[in-house]
C-alpha positions in Angstrom: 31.4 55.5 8.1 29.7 58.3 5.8 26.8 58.6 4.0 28.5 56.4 0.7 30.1 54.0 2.7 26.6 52.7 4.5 25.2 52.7 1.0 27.9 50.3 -0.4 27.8 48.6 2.4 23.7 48.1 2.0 24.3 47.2 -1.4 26.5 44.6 -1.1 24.2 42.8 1.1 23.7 39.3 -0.1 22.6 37.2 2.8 18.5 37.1 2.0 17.4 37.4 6.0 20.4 40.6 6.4 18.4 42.1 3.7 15.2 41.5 5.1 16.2 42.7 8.3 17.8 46.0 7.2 14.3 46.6 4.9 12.2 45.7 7.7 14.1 48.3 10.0 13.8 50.8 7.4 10.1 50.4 6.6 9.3 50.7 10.7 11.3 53.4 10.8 9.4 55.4 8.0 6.2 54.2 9.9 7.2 55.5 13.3 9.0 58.8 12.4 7.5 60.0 8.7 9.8 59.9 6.0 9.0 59.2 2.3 5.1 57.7 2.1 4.8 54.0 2.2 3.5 52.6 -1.2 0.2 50.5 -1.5 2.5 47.3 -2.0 4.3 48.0 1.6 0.9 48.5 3.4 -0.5 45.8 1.8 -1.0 42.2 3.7 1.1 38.8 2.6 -1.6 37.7 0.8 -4.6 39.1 -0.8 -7.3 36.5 -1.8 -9.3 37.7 -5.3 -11.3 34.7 -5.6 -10.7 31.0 -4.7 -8.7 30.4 -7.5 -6.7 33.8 -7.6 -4.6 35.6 -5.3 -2.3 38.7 -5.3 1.0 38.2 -2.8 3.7 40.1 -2.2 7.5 38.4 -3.2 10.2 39.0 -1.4 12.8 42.1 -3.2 9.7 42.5 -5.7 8.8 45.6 -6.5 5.6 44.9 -7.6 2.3 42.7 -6.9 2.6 38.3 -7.9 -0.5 36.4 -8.2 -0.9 32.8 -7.8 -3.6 31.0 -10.3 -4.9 27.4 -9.6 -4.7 25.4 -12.4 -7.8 23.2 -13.4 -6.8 19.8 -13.1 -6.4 17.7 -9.4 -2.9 18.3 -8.4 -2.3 20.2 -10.8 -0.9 22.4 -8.7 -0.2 26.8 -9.5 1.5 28.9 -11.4 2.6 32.3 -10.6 3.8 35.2 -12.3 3.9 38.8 -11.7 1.8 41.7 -12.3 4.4 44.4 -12.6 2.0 46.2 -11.0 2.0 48.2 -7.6 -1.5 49.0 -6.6 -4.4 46.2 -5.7 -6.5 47.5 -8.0 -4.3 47.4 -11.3 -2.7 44.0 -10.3 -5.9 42.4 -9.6 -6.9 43.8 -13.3 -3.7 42.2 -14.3 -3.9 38.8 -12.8 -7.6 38.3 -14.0 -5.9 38.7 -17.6 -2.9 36.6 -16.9 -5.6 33.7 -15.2 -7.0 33.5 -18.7 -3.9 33.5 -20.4 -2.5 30.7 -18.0 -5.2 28.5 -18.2 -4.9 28.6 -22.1 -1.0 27.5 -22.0 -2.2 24.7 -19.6 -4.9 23.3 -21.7 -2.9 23.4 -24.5 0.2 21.5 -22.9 2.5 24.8 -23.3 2.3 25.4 -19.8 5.7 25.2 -18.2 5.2 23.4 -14.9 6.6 25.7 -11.5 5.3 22.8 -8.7 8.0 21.7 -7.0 7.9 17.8 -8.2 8.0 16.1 -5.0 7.8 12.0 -5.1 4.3 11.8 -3.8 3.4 14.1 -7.7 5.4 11.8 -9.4 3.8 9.0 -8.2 0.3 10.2 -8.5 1.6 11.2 -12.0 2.9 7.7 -13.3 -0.4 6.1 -11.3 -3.0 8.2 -13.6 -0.5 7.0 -16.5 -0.7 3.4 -15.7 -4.6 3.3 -15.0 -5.1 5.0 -19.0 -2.7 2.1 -19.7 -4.9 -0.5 -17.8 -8.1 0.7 -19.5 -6.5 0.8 -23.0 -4.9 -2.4 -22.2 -8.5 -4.4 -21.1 -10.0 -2.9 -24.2 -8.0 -5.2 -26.2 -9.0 -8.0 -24.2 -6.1 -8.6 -21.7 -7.4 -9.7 -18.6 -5.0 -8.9 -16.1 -2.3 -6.1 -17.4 0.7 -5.8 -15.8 0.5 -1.7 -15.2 -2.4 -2.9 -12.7 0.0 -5.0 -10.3 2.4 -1.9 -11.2 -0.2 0.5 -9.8 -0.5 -1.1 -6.8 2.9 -1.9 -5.3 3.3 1.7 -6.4 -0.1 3.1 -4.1 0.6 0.6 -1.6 4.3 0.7 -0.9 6.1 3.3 -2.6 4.0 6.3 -2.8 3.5 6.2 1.4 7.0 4.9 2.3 8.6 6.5 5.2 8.2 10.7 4.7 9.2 10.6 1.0 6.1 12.5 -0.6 7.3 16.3 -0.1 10.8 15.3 -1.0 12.0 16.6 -4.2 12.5 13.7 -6.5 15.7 15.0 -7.2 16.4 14.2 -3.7 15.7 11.0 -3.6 19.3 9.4 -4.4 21.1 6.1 -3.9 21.7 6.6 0.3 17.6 7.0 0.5 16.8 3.9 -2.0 19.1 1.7 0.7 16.7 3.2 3.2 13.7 1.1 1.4 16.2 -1.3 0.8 16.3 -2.0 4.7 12.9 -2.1 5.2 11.5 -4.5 2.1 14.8 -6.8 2.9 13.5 -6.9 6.7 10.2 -8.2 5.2 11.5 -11.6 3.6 9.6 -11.1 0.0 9.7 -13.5 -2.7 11.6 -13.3 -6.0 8.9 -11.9 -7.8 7.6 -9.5 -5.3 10.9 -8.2 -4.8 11.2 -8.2 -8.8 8.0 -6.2 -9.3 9.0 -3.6 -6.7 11.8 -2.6 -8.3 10.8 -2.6 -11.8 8.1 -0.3 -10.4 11.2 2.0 -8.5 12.4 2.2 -12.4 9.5 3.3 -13.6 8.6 5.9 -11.0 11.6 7.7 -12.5 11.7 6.8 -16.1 9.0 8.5 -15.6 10.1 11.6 -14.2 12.6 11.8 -16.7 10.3 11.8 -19.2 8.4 14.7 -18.0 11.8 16.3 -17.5 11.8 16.6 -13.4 15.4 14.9 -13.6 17.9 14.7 -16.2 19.7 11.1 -16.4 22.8 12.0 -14.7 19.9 12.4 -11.9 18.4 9.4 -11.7 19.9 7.1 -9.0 21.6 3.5 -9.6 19.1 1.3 -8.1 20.3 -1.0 -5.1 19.8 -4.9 -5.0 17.3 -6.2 -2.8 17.4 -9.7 -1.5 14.9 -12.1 -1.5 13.3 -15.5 -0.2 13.8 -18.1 -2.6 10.9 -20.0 -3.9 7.6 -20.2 -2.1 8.7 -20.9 1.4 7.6 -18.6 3.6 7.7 -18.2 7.9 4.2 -19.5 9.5 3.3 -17.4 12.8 5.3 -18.1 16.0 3.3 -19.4 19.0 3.5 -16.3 20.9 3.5 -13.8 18.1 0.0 -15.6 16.7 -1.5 -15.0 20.3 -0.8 -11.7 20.3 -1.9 -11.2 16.5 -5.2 -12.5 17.3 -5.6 -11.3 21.1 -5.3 -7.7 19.7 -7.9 -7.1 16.4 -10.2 -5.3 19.2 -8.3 -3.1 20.6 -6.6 -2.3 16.7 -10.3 -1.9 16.0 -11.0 0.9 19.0 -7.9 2.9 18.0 -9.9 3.9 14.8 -11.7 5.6 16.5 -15.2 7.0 14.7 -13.9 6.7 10.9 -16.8 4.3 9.7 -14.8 3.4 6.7 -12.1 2.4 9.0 -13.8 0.6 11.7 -15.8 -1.2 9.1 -12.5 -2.6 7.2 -11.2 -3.2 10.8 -14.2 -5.5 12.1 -13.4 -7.7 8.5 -9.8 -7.8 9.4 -9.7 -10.8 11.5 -12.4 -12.7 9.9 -10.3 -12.3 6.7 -7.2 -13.8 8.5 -9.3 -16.8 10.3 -10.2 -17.3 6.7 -6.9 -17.1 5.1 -5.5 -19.6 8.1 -8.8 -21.6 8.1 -8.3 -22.6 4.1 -5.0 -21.2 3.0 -6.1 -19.3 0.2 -3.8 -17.5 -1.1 -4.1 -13.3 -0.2 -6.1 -11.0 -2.8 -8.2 -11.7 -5.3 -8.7 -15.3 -4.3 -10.7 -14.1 -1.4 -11.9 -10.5 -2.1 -13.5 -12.0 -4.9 -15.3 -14.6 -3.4 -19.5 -14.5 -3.4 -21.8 -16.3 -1.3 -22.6 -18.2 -4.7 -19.6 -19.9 -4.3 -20.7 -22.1 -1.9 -22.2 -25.2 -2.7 -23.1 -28.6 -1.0 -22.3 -32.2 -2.1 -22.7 -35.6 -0.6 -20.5 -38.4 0.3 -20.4 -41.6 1.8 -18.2 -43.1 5.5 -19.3 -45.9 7.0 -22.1 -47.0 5.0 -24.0 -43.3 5.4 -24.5 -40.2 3.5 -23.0 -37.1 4.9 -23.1 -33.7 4.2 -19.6 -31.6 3.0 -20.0 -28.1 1.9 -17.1 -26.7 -0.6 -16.1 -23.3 -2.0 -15.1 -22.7 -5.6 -12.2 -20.0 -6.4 -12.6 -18.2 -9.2 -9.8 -15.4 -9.3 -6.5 -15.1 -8.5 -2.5 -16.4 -9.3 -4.3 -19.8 -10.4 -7.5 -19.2 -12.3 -8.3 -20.1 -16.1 -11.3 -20.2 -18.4 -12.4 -23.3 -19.0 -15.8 -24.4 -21.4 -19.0 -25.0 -19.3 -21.4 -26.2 -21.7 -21.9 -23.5 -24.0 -20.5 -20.9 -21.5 -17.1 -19.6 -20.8 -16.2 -19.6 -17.1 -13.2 -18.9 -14.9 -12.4 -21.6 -12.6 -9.5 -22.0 -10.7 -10.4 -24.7 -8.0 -13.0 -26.3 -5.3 -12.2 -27.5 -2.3 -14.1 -28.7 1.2 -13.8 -26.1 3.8 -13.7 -27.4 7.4 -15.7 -26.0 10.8 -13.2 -23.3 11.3 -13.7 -21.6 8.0 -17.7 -22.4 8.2 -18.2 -21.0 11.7 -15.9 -17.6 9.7 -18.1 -17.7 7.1 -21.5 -17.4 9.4 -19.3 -14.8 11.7 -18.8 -12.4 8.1 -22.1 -12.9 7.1 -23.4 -11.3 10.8 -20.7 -8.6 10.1 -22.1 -7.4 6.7 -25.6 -7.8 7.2 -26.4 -7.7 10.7 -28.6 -10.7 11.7 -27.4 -14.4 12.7 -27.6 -17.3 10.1 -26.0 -20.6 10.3 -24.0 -22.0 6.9 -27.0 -23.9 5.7 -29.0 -20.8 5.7 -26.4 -18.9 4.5 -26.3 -21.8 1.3 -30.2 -21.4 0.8 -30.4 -17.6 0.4 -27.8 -18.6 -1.9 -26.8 -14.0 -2.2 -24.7 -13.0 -5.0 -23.1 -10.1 -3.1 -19.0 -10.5 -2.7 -18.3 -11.6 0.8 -15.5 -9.3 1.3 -16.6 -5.4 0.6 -16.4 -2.1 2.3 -17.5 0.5 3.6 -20.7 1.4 1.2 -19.8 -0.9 -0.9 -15.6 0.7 -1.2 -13.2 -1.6 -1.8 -12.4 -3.0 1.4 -8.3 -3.0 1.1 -7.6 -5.5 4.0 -4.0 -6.3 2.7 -3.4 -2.7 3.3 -5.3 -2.8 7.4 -3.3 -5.9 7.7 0.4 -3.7 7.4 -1.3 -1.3 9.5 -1.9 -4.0 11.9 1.4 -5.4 11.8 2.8 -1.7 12.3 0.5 -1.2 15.7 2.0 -4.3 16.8 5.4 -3.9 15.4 7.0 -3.8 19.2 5.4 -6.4 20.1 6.0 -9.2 17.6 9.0 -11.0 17.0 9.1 -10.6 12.9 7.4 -8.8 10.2 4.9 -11.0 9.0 2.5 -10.7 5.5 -0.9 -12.2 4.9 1.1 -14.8 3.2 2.4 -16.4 6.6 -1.1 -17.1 7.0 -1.2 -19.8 3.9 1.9 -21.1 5.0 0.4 -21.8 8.7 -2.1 -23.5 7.1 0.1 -26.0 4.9 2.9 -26.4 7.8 -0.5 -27.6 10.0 -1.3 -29.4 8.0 1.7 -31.2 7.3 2.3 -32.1 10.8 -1.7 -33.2 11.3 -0.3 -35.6 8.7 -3.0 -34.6 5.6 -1.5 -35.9 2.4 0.8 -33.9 0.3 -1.8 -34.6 -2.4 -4.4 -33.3 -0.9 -3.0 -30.3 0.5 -1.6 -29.4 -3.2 -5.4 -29.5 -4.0 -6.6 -27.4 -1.4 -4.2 -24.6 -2.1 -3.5 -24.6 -5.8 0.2 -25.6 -5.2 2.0 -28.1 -7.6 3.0 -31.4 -4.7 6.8 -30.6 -5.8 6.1 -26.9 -4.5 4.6 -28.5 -0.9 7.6 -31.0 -1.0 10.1 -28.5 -1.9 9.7 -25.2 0.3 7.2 -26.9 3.3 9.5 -28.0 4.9 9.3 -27.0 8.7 7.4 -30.5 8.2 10.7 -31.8 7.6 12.4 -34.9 9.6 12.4 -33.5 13.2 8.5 -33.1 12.6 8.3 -36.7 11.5 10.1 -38.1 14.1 7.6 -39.1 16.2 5.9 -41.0 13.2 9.5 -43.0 11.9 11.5 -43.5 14.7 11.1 -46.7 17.0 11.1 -46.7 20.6 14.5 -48.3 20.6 15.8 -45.4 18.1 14.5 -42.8 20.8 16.1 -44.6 24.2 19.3 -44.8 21.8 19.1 -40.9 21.4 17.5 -40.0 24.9 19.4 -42.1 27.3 18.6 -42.4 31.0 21.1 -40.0 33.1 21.3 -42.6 35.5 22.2 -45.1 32.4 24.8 -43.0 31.6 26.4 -42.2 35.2 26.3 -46.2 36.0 28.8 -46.6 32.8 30.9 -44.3 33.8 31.2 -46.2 37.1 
């Protein structure tokens, strides 16, 4: 092969890493055995830093110095563009002029984007969307937008699922959608969770297609997911409730040193003896609970005055204003909490404050602090350590359980201690056709005991030895 042949045969390189090898070799070669003098841009390193927000770099095939400018705004990522120059000194002269010029675009909104828009950017994008929406929204006296519940599934169950976030939204496509699919069916949601979820999955990339990240040939048909119908819901198996609560310690100790952590960690399981001691529903029922909230009354058995100390909800799926004299107040509803939730409640208030008090004590200091808060006053996000939870035990336990199989332990107990539907409605802000409709592990073969006769069990347990002397 002559002299022209090699150089056609160097030019018609196309494979990037054949290139790099055969300019690598090249360059070493001039190094070890003189040739023509290396420029500035060949001696130079990768990457030279000019200040925290600027740096030169060499690109591949590029003649000449890039730099990379941070933009001003949080994940706002960089832009880069070349200096078209080949010394240091030049191209940092260049890039300090092109910073300025590049910030100006971006301030302005002329700024072509050149971040790779992965799904954990789009999701942070349509998040800082929906909280201007929220705020706007509140201003014009709505208590409870919809954007906010949007904002959340999206934090709390899109934005982390699986190891989407460096994916290229463009990437994710219908095979990766029945990948959630799989895991929120293997969850048994209700109708409007599951509902919610995915009008939050249309969002994510209406919104993307709005900032042009995907064209709508792009965007992926979104799959069905199934649901649990109505309220019904799966209370804790025996076993699987042992091992929930025989483990909040050692779930505690993996956190190792993270105060914030630890701290949500030791409110953990008071927050589900709570939840199982009163069947409040999850959320704002009880992260929005004060010690104020507690109050005593009076009532009468057997000729004498007793004691009964209640606790009035006042957020959450069921609350209202209603007209307190001349105030407006939101109410939702009072009910008696038993010895289980008191002996929680004196547990939590050790927790957060440090020192012992009983529940009467508790009532007299009468504190207007939240009973449920975090680290430094954070929020405390429990619904969030509870998935964690149920992920650390995940091989362990026989099903998937939410926070909401915590309410429905309490109603299905109560059930079978035979507590009237009436009252159990009460206590958990159900309608009685909800607790007769979808409580129903209750149902017949839990009654049994209660209806059928003696004779009607001998008729459907007969004697072995009964039954052998017949067939004789």
């Amino acid at each position: 092969m002559d002299l022209r042949d090699k150089q056609l045969f160097l030019a018609r390189l196309e494979d990037e890493f054949e290139v790099d090898v055969a300019y690598r070799s090249i360059v070493e070669h001039r190094k070890k055995y003189g040739g023509i003098e290396l420029s500035e841009l060949d001696k130079a390193p990768k990457t030279v830093t000019l200040d925290h927000n600027l740096a030169l770099y060499k690109q591949q095939n590029s003649p000449f110095f890039w730099c990379r400018v941070k933009l001003p705004k949080k994940k706002a990522g960089y832009a880069r563009r070349s200096t078209e120059k080949k010394t240091i000194q030049e191209a940092s002269m260049a890039a300090s002029a092109i910073r300025v010029e590049v910030i100006a675009q971006f301030e302005a909104g002329t700024l072509k984007s050149q971040v790779k828009n992965t799904w954990g950017q789009v999701c942070w994008g349509l998040i800082h969307e929906l909280n201007e929406d929220i705020i706007v929204r509140k201003s014009q006296g709505e208590m409870r937008p919809s954007s906010g519940d949007y904002k959340s599934i999206i934090e709390n169950h899109l934005l982390p699922f699986s190891d989407w976030q460096q994916k290229n939204i463009k990437d994710i496509e219908y095979p990766e959608l029945i990948q959630m699919k799989k895991v929120f069916d293997s969850q048994d949601l209700g109708k409007t969770t599951v509902v919610k979820r995915k009008t939050a999955l249309k969002l994510i990339f209406e919104y993307a297609k709005r900032q042009r990240f995907v064209t709508s040939s792009q965007v992926p048909d979104l799959p069905e997911f199934e649901w649990v119908k109505g309220e019904e819901g799966k209370p804790f198996e025996v076993k699987d409730r042992d091992i929930i609560v025989s483990n909040f310690f050692n779930f505690l100790e993996s956190s190792r040193n993270n105060k914030i952590t630890r701290h949500r960690r030791k409110l953990l399981p008071l927050y589900y003896n709570l939840l199982c001691a009163t069947g409040m529903r999850p959320g704002k029922e009880v992260m929005e609970l004060r010690w104020t909230d507690l109050s005593i009354g009076t009532f009468t058995v057997s000729m004498q005055t007793k004691n009964a100390i209640s606790l009035t909800v006042v957020s959450g799926k069921m609350s209202k204003k209603v007209k307190q004299g001349q105030k407006i107040e939101r109410i939702s509803r009072e009910f008696l909490i038993d010895a289980k939730a008191a002996l929680t409640l004196e547990q939590l208030y050790y927790v957060r404050y440090g020192f012992e008090k009983n529940i009467h004590e508790i009532l007299e200091e009468n504190r207007d602090d939240k009973m449920f808060q975090g680290y430094e006053g954070r929020p405390a996000k429990l619904e969030e350590s509870f998935k964690q939870y149920m992920t650390y035990l995940k091989k362990d336990l026989q099903k998937y359980y939410s926070l909401y199989s915590a309410r429905h332990e309490f109603i299905n107990t109560k059930l079978e201690e035979g507590v009237s539907i009436e009252d159990i409605a009460a206590l958990c802000g159900n309608k009685i056709q909800t607790i007769e409709t979808y409580y129903m592990k209750f149902r017949s073969m839990k009654r049994a005991a209660r209806i059928l006769s003696e004779e009607d069990i001998r008729m459907f347990n007969p004697d072995p030895d009964d039954f052998k002397n017949k067939q004789i």
